[in-house]
LUMLUMVO-748599 format. One record per residue: residue in one letter; residue number from 1; x, y, z of N, C-alpha, C, O in turn. Coordinates in nm, 2 decimals, always signed. Example, Ala and Ser with C-alpha at 12.3 -4.5 7.8 and 13.67 -1.06 7.14 Angstrom:
# residues 2
PT  code  pos     n.u     n.v     n.w    ca.u    ca.v    ca.w     c.u     c.v     c.w     o.u     o.v     o.w
PT     A    1   +1.32   -0.57   +0.78   +1.23   -0.45   +0.78   +1.32   -0.33   +0.78   +1.42   -0.33   +0.85
PT     S    2   +1.28   -0.22   +0.71   +1.37   -0.11   +0.71   +1.29   +0.00   +0.79   +1.34   +0.11   +0.80
This chain:
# residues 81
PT  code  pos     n.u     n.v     n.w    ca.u    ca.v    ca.w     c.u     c.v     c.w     o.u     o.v     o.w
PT     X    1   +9.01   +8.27   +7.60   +9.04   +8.39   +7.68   +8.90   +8.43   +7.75   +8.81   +8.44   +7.67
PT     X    2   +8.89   +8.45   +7.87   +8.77   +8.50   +7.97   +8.79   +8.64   +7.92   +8.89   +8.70   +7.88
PT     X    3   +8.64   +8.69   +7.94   +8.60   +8.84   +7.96   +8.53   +8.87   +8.03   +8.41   +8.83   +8.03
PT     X    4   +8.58   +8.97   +8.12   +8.54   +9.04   +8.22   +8.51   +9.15   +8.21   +8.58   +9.20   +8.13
PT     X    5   +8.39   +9.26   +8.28   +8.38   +9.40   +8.25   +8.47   +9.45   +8.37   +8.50   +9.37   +8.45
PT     X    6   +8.49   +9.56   +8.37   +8.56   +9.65   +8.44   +8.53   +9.67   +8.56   +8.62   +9.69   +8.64
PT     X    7   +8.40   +9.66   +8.60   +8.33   +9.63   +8.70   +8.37   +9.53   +8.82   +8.40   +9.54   +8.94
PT     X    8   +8.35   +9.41   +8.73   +8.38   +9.30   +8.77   +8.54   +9.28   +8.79   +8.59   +9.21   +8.88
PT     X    9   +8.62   +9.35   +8.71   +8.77   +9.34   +8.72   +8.78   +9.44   +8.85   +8.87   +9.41   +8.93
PT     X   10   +8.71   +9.53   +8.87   +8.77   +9.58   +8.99   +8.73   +9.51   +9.14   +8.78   +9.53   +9.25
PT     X   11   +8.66   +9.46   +9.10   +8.62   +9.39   +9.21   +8.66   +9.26   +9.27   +8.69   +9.24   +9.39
PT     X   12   +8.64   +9.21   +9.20   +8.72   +9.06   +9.19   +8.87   +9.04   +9.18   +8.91   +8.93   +9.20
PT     X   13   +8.97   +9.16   +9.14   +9.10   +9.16   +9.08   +9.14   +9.04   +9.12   +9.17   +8.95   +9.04
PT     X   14   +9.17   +9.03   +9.29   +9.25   +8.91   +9.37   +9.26   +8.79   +9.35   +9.36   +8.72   +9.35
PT     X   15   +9.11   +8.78   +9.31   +9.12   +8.62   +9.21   +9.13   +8.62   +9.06   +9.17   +8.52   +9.01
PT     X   16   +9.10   +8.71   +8.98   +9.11   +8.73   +8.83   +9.30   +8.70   +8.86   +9.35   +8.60   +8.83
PT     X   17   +9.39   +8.82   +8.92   +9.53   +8.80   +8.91   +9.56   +8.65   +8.97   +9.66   +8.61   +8.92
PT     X   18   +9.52   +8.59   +9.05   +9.50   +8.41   +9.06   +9.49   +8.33   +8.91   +9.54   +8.22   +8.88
PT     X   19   +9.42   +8.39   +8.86   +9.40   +8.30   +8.74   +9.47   +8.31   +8.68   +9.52   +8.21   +8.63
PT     X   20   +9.52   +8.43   +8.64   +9.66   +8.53   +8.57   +9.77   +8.40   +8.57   +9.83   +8.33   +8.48
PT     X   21   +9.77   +8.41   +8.72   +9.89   +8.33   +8.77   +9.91   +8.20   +8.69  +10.00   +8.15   +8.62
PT     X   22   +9.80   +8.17   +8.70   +9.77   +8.00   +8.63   +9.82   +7.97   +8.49   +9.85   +7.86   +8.44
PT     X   23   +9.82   +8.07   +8.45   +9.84   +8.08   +8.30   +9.76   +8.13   +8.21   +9.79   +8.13   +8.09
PT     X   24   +9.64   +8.18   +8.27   +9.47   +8.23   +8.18   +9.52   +8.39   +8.15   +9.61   +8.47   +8.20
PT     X   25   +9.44   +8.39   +8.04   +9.45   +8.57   +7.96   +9.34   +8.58   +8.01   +9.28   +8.47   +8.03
PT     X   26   +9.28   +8.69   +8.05   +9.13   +8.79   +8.08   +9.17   +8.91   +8.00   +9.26   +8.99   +8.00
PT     X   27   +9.03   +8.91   +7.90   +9.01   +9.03   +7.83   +8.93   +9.12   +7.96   +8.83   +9.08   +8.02
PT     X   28   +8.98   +9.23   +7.98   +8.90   +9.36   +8.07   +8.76   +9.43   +7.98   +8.77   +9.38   +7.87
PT     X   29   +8.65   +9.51   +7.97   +8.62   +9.55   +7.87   +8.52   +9.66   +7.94   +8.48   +9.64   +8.06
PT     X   30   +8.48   +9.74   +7.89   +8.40   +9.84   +7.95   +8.29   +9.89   +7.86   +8.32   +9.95   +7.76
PT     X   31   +8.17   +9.85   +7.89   +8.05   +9.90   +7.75   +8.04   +9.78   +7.63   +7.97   +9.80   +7.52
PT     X   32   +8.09   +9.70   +7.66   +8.17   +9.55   +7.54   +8.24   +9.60   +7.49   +8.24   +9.53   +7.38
PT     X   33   +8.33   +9.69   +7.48   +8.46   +9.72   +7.41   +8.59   +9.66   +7.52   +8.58   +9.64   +7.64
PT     X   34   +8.70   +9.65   +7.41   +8.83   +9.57   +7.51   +8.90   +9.72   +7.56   +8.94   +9.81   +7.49
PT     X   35   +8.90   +9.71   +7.66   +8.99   +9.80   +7.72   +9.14   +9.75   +7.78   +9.24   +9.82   +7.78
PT     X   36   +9.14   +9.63   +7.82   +9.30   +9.59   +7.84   +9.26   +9.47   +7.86   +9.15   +9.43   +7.86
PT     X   37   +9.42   +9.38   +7.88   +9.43   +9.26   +7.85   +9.50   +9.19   +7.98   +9.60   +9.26   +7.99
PT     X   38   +9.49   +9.10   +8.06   +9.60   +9.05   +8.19   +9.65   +8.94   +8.11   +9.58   +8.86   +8.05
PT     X   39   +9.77   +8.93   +8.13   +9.87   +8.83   +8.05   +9.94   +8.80   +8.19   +9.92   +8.88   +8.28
PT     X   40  +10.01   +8.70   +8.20  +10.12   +8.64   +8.30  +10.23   +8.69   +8.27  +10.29   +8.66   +8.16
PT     X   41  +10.29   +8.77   +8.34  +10.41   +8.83   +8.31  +10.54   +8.73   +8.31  +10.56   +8.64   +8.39
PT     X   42  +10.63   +8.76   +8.21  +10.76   +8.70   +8.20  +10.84   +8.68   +8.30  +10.83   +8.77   +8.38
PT     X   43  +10.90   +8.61   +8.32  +10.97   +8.59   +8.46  +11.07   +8.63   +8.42  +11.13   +8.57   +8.33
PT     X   44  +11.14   +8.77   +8.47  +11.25   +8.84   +8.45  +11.39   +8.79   +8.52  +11.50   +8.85   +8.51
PT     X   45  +11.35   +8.66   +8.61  +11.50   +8.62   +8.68  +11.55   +8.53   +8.56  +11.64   +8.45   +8.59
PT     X   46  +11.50   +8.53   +8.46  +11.57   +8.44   +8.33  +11.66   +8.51   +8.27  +11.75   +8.46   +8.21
PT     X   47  +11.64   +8.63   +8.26  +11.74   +8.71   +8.19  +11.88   +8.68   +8.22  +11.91   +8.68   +8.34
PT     X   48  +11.99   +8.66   +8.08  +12.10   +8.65   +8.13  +12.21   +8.74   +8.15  +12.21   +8.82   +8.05
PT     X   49  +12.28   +8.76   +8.22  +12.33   +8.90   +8.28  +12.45   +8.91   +8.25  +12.51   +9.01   +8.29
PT     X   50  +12.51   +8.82   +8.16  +12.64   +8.87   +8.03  +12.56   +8.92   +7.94  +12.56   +9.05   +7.94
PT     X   51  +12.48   +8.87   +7.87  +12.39   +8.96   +7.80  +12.33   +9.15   +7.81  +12.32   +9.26   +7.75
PT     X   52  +12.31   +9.10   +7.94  +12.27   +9.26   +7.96  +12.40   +9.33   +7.99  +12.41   +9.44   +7.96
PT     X   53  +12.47   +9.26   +8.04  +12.62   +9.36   +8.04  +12.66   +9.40   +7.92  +12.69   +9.52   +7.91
PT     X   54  +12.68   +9.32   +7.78  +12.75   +9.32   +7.67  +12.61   +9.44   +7.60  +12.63   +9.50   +7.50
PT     X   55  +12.51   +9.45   +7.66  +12.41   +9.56   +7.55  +12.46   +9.67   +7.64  +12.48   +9.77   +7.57
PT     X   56  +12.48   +9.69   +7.73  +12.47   +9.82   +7.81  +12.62   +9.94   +7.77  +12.64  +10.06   +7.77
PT     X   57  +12.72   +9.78   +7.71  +12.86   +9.84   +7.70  +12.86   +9.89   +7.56  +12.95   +9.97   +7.53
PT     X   58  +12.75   +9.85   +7.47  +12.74   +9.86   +7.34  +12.67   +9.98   +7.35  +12.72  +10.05   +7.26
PT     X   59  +12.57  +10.04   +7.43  +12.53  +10.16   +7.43  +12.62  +10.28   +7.50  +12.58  +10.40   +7.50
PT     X   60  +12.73  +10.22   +7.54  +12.78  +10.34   +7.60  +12.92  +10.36   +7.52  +13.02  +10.42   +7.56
PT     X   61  +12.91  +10.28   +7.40  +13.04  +10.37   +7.26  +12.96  +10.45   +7.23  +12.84  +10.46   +7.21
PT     X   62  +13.14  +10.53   +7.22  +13.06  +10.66   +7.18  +13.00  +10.77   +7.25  +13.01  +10.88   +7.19
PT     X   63  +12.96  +10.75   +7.34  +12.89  +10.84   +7.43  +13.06  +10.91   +7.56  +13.16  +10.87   +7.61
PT     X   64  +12.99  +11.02   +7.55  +13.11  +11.13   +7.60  +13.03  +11.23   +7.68  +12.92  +11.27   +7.65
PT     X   65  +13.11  +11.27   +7.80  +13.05  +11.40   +7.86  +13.06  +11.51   +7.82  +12.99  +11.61   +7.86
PT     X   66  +13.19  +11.53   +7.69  +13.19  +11.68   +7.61  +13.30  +11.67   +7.60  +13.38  +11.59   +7.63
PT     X   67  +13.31  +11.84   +7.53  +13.47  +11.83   +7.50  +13.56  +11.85   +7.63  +13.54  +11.95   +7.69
PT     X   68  +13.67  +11.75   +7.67  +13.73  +11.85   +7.77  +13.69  +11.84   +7.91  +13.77  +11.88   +7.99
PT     X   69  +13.54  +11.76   +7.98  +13.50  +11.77   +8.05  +13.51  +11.64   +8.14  +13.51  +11.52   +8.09
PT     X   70  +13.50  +11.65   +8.28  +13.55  +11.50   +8.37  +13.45  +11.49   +8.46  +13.39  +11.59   +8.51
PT     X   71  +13.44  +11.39   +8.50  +13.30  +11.35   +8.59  +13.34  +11.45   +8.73  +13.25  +11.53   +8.76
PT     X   72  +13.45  +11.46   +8.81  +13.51  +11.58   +8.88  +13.44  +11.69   +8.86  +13.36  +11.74   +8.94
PT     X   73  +13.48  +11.76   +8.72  +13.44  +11.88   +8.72  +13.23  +11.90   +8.70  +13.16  +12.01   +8.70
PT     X   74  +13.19  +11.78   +8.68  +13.03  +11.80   +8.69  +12.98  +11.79   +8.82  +12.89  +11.85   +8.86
PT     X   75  +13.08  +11.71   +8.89  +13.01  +11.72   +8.98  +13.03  +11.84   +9.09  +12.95  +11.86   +9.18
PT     X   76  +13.17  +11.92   +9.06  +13.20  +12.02   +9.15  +13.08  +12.12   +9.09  +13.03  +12.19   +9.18
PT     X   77  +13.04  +12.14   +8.97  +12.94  +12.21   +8.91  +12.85  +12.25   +8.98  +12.82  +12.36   +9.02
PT     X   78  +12.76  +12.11   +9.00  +12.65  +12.08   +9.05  +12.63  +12.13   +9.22  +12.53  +12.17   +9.27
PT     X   79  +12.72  +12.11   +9.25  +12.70  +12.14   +9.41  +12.73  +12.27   +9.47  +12.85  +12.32   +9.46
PT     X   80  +12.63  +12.32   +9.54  +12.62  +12.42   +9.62  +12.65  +12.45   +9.74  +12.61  +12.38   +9.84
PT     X   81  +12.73  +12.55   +9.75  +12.82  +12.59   +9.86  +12.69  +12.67   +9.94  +12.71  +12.71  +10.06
């Protein structure tokens, strides 16, 4: 892992996030302490999207607007004449 001071990370970012890209970690650090880390981010078009549908439906047992109450009536609530 490369280290960079803060200095230098702000300066150079364009090509430090180039290297990012490549696959390299850069420790950031300010005074020789670590202050943050650049990692390559996960590629989020991998996610599979039955998956996220089947968690989203699992969080919404259970869940209720109240006793008695209909999406109709919130929203006539909410709006001003």
């Amino acid at each position: 892992m490369t280290t960079v001071g803060s200095y230098e990370a702000k300066t150079h970012l364009p090509q430090l996030l180039k290297r990012v890209a490549r696959g390299e970690e850069i420790l950031i650090t300010r005074h020789g302490q670590a202050m943050a880390r650049l990692v390559p981010a996960k590629d989020e078009r991998n996610r599979d999207v039955r998956s996220v549908l089947q968690k989203m439906r699992e969080l919404r047992k259970g869940v209720t607007l109240g006793p008695g109450l209909t999406i109709r009536q919130l929203i006539e609530e909410g709006r001003r004449f």
